[in-house]
C-alpha positions, 0 to 999 in steps of 0.5 A, spaced: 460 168 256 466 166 251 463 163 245 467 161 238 463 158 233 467 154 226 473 157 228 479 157 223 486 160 226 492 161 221 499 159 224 504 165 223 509 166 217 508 167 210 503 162 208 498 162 214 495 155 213 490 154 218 492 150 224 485 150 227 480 148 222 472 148 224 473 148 232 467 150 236 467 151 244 464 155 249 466 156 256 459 159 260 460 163 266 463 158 273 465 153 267 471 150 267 474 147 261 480 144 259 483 143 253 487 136 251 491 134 244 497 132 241 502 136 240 501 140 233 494 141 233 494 148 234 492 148 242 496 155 243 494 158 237 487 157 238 488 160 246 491 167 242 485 167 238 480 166 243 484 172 247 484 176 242 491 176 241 491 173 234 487 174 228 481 168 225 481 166 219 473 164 218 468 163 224 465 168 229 468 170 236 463 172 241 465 175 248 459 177 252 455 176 246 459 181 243 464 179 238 471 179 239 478 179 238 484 185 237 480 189 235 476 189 240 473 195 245 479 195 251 473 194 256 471 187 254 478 185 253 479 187 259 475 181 263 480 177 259 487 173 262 492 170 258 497 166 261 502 163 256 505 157 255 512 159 257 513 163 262 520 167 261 516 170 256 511 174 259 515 176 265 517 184 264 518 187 271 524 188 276 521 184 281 515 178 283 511 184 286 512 189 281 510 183 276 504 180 280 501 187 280 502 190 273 496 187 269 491 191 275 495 196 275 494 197 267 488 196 268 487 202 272 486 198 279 486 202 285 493 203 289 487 200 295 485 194 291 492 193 287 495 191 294 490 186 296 489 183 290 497 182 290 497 180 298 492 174 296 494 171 290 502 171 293 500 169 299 495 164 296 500 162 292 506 161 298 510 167 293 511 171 300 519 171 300 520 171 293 516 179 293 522 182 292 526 178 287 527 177 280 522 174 276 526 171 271 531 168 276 527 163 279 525 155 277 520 156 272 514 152 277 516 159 281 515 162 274 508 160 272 506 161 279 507 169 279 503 169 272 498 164 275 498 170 281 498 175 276 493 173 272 488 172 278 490 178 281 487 183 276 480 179 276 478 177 270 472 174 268 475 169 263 481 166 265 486 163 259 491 159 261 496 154 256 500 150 260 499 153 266 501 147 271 506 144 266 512 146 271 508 145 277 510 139 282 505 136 285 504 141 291 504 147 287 499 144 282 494 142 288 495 149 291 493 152 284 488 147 282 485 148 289 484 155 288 482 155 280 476 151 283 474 156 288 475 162 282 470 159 279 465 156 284 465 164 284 464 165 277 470 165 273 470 162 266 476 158 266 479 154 259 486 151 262 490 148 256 494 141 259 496 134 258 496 133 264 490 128 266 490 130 273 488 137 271 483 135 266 480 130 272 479 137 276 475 140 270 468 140 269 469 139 262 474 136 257 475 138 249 480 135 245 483 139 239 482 135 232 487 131 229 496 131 230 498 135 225 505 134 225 505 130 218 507 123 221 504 118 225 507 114 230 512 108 229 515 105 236 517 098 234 513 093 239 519 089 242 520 090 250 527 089 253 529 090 261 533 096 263 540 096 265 539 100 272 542 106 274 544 110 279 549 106 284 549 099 281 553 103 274 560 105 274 561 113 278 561 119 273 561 124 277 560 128 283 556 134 286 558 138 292 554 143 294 555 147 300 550 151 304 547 157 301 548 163 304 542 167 301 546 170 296 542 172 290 543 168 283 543 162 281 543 156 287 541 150 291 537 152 297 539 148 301 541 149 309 546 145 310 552 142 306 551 137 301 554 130 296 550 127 291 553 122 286 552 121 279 553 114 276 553 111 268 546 109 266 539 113 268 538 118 273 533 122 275 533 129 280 526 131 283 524 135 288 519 142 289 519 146 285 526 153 287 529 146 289 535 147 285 534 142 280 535 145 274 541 149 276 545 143 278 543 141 270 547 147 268 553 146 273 554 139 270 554 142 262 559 147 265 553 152 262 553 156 269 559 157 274 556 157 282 560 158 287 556 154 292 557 148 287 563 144 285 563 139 279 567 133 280 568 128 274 570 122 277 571 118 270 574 125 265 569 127 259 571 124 252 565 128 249 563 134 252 555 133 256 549 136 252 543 139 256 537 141 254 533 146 258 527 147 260 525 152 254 527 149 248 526 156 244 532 159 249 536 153 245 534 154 238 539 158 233 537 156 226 531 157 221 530 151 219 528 145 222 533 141 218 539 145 220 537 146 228 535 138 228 542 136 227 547 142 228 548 139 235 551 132 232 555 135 226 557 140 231 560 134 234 564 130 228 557 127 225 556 126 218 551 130 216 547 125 212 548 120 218 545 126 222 539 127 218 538 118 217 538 119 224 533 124 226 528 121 220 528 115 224 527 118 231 522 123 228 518 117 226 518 113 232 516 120 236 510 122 230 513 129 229 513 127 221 518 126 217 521 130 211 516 135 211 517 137 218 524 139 216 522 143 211 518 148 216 521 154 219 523 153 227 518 159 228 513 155 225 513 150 231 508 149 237 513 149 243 510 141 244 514 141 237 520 146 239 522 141 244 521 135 241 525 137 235 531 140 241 530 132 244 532 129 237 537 133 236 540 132 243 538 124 242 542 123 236 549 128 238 555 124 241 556 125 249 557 122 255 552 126 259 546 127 256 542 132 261 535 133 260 530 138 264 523 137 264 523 133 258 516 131 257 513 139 259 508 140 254 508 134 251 502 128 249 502 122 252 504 117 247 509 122 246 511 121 252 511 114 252 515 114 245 521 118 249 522 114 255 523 108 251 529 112 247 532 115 253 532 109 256 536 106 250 540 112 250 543 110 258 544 104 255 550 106 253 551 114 256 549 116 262 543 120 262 540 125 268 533 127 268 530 133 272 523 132 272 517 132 276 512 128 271 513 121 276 509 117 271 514 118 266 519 117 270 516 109 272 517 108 265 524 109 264 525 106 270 531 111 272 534 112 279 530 117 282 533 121 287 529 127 291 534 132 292 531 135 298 531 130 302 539 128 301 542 126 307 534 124 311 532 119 306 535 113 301 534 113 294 530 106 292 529 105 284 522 104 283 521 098 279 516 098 274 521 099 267 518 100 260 524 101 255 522 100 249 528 097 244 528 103 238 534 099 235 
């Protein structure tokens, strides 16, 4: 059904130097393909490419035996759907109704078939009560959701997908994978981007894009050291009382009834479903947003101001080039500059995000696995004593990963660090408290007990 052969796709900007060199895929017709590979390797712009949203350099594109690509007859581009790595990007309407709707109804879908296919798939996907908000204001599992819905509502016979179950906790990503597989018993062609391996053991298949093309190898140093432990064996920090939510729209935490949760020194991690309100009680903490139903109290007073990180590090990022985006949180904070850079070399090494070169690329030039790596190491280098990351490892490979929980865990060593995340394995590594914020107050948190923190030193 969609075929490409000795692919070659140019990233964008002024050179257009490939990032995809000689690729060859096909995806058949009730075929389920994920796509693996390090950051840098050029996954998104090969899945714009295969959509025909982005031009190829060389090779051939077919779609039903028929070539493809921008300038393709609107009628064979519209059995493809794309769904973006990252979501806030591609969310245009008023509402989650207005939203799911809006592909089939640009398509020229009837108002009969536009109604049941919006039914289905919000119902499918457990979105009912969310029909009426704002896309852009719920969590971004909630988000990718709506554009799965989205995608799924306008019947397509290829589906697109990067990233699609980055977001997802563990029931929503059971939810998706379940129906995706149902979709494509029934003849759906599916190629799904991930560095998940649960949802590559849900393909059919699976290919691995070339090399890392980042410019440097990987230089974790080898040496192994226990973690201090966080949570309530290091000294209170701060505390969040959350009172029971009153329905108002906005920002909140979902929560029935009045809640306390504390935050000590060392290394903490939030979890929780997805809309749980994990990511708002990150930004509450960094004094980014201010809500009502949630009151911040520092137990220790703040020398230096914490840090977050979100979980869309293209909100985040202001400069052009990555030399001054990396350090700018730091020498915004009293750091040397030339400190700030032998820093960010070192941690850019030990992360295998290349060293010299990758400051001299321009930030648009990034792949979103790199935009937030280089957000990381800016953060990870910047003076604070609450360091606030959300979903650190979205999108990121797992020797990555791996690399990152070793830096974290040395970062808590000497500032607290509070996590939200739902990648359990990564969190084992780093050997945070971990605490289910939907279940405060029915259960004690425990801290698990495998621990890896490498010494980066």
């Amino acid at each position: 059904m969609l075929r490409a052969r000795d692919l070659w796709v140019a990233a964008p900007g002024l050179d257009h130097s490939p990032v995809v060199r000689g690729f060859s895929i096909e995806v058949g017709r009730g075929e389920w393909v994920a796509l693996t590979g390090p950051n840098g390797g050029g996954k998104s712009r090969l899945v714009l490419a295969l959509a025909g949203l982005a031009p190829i350099v060389r090779g051939t594109l077919e779609l039903d035996g028929q070539p493809f690509g921008p300038l393709a007859p609107q009628d064979l581009k519209a059995g493809v759907s794309v769904v973006l790595q990252d979501p806030s990007c591609q969310l245009l309407q008023r509402t989650v109704a207005e939203e799911v709707a809006l592909t089939a109804q640009n398509l020229g879908r009837s108002e009969e078939e536009t109604a049941g296919e919006l039914s289905r798939w919000t119902c499918r996907f457990e979105l009912e009560a969310d029909l009426g908000s704002d896309p852009r204001a719920l969590s971004a599992g909630r988000q990718q959701l709506v554009l799965l819905a989205a995608a799924l509502a306008a019947r397509p016979r290829v589906l697109l997908v990067d990233e699609g179950g980055a977001h997802l906790d563990r029931e929503a990503r059971a939810l998706v994978l379940g129906a995706l597989r149902e979709e494509v018993r029934q003849g759906l062609a599916l190629l799904w981007v991930t560095q998940v391996p649960e949802e590559c053991a849900a393909a059919d298949r699976t290919v691995s894009l070339g090399e890392d093309t980042t410019g440097s190898s990987m230089e974790v140093p080898a040496s192994m050291t226990a973690s201090t432990l966080a949570g309530p064996e290091g000294s209170p920090l701060l505390r969040f009382a959350v009172e029971a939510w009153d329905g108002r729209p906005g920002p909140h935490v979902p929560s029935r009834r009045p809640l306390e949760l504390a935050i000590s020194s060392g290394l903490t991690a939030l979890e929780g479903r997805n809309g749980s309100g994990k990511s708002v009680l990150l930004a509450a903490a960094a004094g980014v947003i201010q809500v009502p139903q949630i009151r911040v109290e520092w137990l220790a007073a703040p020398t230096v101001p914490p840090l977050l990180v979100s979980q869309y590090p293209e909100s985040q990022i202001f400069e052009e080039r990555v030399a001054d985006e990396v350090v700018f949180a730091a020498v915004s904070r009293g750091v040397i500059r030339a400190r700030a850079n032998e820093e960010a070399l070192r941690l850019g090494r030990i992360l295998g995000v290349g060293g010299q070169a990758l400051l001299e690329r321009r930030t648009w030039d990034l792949s979103s696995g790199e935009k937030r790596l280089v957000q990381l190491i800016g953060a990870l280098i910047a003076p604070s004593d609450l360091l606030l990351l959300d979903e650190p490892t979205c999108g990121i490979d797992s020797a990555r990963s791996e690399a990152l929980a070793g830096l974290v865990a040395r970062r808590s060593r000497r500032h607290a660090v509070v996590m939200a995340s739902q990648d359990g394995r990564w969190l084992e590594m780093t050997g945070a408290w971990r605490l289910r914020i939907d279940q405060i107050g029915r259960e004690i948190p425990v801290p698990v007990k495998k621990r890896i923190d490498r010494d980066v030193s």
